[in-house]
N, C-alpha and C positions, 0 to 999 in steps of 0.2 A: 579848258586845257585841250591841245591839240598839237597837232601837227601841221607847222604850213612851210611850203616852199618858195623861198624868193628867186625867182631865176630872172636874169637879166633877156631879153629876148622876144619875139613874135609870140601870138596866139599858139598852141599847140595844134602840128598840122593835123590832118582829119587821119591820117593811121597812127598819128601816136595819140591825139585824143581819146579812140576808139582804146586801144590798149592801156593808156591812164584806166579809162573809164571800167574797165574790166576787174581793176583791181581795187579803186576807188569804191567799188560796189560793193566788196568783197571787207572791207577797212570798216573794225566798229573801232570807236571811242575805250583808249583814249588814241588809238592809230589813227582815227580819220583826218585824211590831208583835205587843206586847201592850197591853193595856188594865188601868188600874185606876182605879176609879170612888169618887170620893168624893163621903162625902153632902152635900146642903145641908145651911146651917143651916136654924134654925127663926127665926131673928131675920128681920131687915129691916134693910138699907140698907148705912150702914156696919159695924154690926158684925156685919152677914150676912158683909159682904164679910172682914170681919177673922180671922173664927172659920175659913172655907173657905180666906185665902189660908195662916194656923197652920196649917191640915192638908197640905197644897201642900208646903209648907215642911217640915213634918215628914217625910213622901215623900223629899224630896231630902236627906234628914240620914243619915250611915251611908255607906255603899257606893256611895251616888248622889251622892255632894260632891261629885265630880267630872262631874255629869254633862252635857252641852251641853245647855242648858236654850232650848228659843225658846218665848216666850209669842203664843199667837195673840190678837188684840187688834183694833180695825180702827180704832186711829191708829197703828198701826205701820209697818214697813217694807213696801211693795207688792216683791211678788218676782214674774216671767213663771216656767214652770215651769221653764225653763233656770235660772234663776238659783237658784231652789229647790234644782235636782241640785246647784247648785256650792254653794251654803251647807252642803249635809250632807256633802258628799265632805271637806270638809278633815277634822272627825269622826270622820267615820268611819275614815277613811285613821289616825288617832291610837287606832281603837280604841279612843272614846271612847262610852260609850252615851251616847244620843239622847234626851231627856224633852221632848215635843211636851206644852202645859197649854191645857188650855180649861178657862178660868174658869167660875164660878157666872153668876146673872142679873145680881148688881152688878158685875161683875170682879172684879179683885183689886186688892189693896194696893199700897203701894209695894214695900214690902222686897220683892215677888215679882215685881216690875217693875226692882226693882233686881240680881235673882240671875238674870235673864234674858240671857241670851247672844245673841238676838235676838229682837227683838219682834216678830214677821209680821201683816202684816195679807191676809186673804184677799180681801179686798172694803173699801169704806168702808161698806159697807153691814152689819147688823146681821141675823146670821141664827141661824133656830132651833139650841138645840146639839147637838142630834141629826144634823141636815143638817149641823153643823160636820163632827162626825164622819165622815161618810159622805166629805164632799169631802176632809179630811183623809187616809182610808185612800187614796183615787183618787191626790192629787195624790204621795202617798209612792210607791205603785206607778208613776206617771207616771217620778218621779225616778228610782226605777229603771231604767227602761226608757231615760231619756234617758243614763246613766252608763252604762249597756250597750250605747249606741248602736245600740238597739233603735228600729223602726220603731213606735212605737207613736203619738207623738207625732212634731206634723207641723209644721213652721213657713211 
């Protein structure tokens, strides 16, 4: 059981690696993330978005059917980071791995909107997907911390 993230996209550059990495070190089980990065396509628009969200899709076929899928999106669901810890605790509590998706530059499809278990949005606002990442690894660690009822986060 785990946490991984599928994000469409390049290697993590070396200041958000570093930043992942600070909090990744920080992640015990059952919070600890891995990463697996898929490529873009080469196309454009819709059938950039179609060919990435087939790869997506391919990821969660096999061993991962079962796995609590939340799409980050930003017409999604706003969660505060409390709300965040209670969306992963049922989950987890089920011993269900965790598949966090950051989309390509188009998003993604339906069908990957529709095998979504919750669609979160971080922001309405549209940010780089590297910086997705980076906030991503923090607010997992955060979750943590709040599920521990750890001082880290402060209301």
């Amino acid at each position: 059981m785990a946490l991984r993230a599928l994000a469409v996209g390049r290697k993590h550059e070396s200041w958000v690696a570093e930043g992942i990495a600070r909090y990744e070190k920080r992640l015990k089980k059952p919070f600890d993330l891995s990463w697996q990065l898929i490529a873009h396509s080469a196309r454009e628009g819709d059938a950039a978005r179609d060919e990435e969200s087939g790869r997506l899709l391919d990821r969660l076929a096999g061993k991962h059917g079962n796995d609590y899928v939340i799409l980050l999106d930003e017409r999604g669901k706003a969660l505060d980071s409390p709300g965040l810890a209670a969306k992963l605790q049922q989950p987890l509590d089920s011993a269900r791995t965790i598949t966090v998706i950051i989309g390509g530059a188009y998003g993604v499809n339906q069908a990957v909107h529709a095998r979504a278990d919750l669609v979160w949005s971080l922001s309405p606002l549209v940010f780089p997907h590297q910086l997705v990442r980076l906030i991503l690894a923090e607010q997992l660690y955060r979750s943590q911390e709040i599920a521990g009822h750890r001082p880290y986060h402060h209301e």
